[in-house]
N, C-alpha and C positions, 0 to 999 in steps of 0.2 A: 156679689162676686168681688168685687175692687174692696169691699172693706174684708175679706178672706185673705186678697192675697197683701194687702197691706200690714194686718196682724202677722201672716205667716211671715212678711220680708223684715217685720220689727223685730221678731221672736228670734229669728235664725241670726242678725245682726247684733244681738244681745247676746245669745248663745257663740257665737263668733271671736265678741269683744272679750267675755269673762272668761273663755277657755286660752285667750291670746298671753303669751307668756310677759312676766314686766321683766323690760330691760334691766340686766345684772349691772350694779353699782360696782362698782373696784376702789372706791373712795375710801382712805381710811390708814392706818398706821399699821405696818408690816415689821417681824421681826423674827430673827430664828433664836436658838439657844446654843451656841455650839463654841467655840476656844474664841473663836474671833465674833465680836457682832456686825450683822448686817442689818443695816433699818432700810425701811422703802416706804415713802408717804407718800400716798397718791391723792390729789386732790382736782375733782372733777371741775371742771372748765365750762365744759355746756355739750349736750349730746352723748359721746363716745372720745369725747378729749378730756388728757387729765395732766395737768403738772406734775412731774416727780421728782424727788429728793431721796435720792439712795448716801449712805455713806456706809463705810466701813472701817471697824476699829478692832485692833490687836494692841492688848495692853502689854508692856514689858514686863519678862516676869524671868529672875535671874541674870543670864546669860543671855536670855532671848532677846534683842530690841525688840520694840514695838511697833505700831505704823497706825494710818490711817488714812482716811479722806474723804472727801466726800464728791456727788454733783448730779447739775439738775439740768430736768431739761420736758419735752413734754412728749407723750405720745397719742396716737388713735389706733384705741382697741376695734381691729373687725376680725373676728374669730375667735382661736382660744389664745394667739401670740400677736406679739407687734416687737420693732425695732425701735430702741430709741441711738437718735445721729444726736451727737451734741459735736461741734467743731471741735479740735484739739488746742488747748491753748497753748501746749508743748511741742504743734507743729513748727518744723522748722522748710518755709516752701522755696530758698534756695537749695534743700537739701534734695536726695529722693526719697520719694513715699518710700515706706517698708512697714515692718513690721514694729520696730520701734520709732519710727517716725513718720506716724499717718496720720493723716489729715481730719479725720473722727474717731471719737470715743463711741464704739458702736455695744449697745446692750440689747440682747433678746430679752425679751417676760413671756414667759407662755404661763397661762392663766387655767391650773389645772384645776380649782372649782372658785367657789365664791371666796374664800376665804385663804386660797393659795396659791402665791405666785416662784415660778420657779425663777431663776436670774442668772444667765449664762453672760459673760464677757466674750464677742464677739472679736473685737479688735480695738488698740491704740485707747488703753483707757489706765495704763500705768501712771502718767502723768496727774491723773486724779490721785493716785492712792498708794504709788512707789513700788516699789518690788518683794514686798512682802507681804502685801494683801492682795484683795480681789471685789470683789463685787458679786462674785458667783457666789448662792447660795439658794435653798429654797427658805419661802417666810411664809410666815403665818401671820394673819389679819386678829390684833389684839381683840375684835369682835367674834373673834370664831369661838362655838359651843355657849355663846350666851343666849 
C-alpha cells in the first residue's frame, strides 16, 4: 500500500513538473524598422530583473534635423508590463515638478509575446532624447522566427 501511494505521489509530481510552464526570458536585442530606429537590450540580472538600454535615433535627412539619445535603467517583469523610473538628470528641484520638469523619466514595456515588446513614454523623458524623438515604438527581438 505505501509503495502504491508513493509511485502514484512520484508520477503525479513528475506529471506536475513537465506540464509546469518554463519562465519566459525577455533577454536579448530589440529593434523596430521604421524612419526613426529604436533599440531596447535587455539583459537579465537574476530571476524577473533585467537591465535596459533603449536609445533612439533620427538621422538628418535634407531640411529635416536629426536627434537622438539614449538611457538605462532596470526593471522587474510581473505580468505582461512593468514601468521603468530612471531619475531625471534634466530635473530642475528648485523649480515645480510639471510636465517638462519632472523628476523621472518614466517608460511602460508591455510584453505582447516572447519576442515583442511594445514602448510607451509615460512621462519626463525628453531630456534623454530632445524634442524630436521618443522612445515610443513597438520592437522586435533579433531572435524572433529563428
Amino acid at each position: 500500500m505505501l509503495r502504491r501511494f508513493l509511485v502514484g505521489t512520484t508520477m503525479a509530481l513528475v506529471a506536475a513538473t513537465a506540464g509546469a510552464a518554463e519562465p519566459v526570458s525577455y533577454a536579448g536585442f530589440y529593434t523596430n524598422n521604421r524612419v526613426y530606429e529604436i533599440t531596447a537590450d535587455l539583459t537579465l540580472k537574476s530571476g524577473n530583473t533585467y537591465d535596459v538600454a533603449l536609445s533612439t535615433t533620427l538621422p538628418m535627412e535634407g531640411e529635416r534635423p536629426g536627434c537622438g539619445g539614449s538611457i538605462e535603467g532596470e526593471i522587474t517583469v510581473t505580468g505582461d508590463s512593468t514601468t521603468m523610473k530612471v531619475a531625471n538628470e534634466g530635473f530642475f528641484a528648485n523649480e515645480p515638478e510639471s510636465l517638462v520638469n519632472a523628476r523621472f523619466c518614466e517608460i511602460r514595456m508591455t510584453f505582447l509575446d516572447a519576442w515583442t515588446i511594445k514602448i510607451e513614454e509615460v512621462a519626463g523623458c525628453g531630456y534623454y532624447h530632445g524634442a524630436a524623438c521618443s522612445f515610443d515604438a513597438v520592437v522586435e527581438s533579433d531572435a524572433k522566427g529563428i
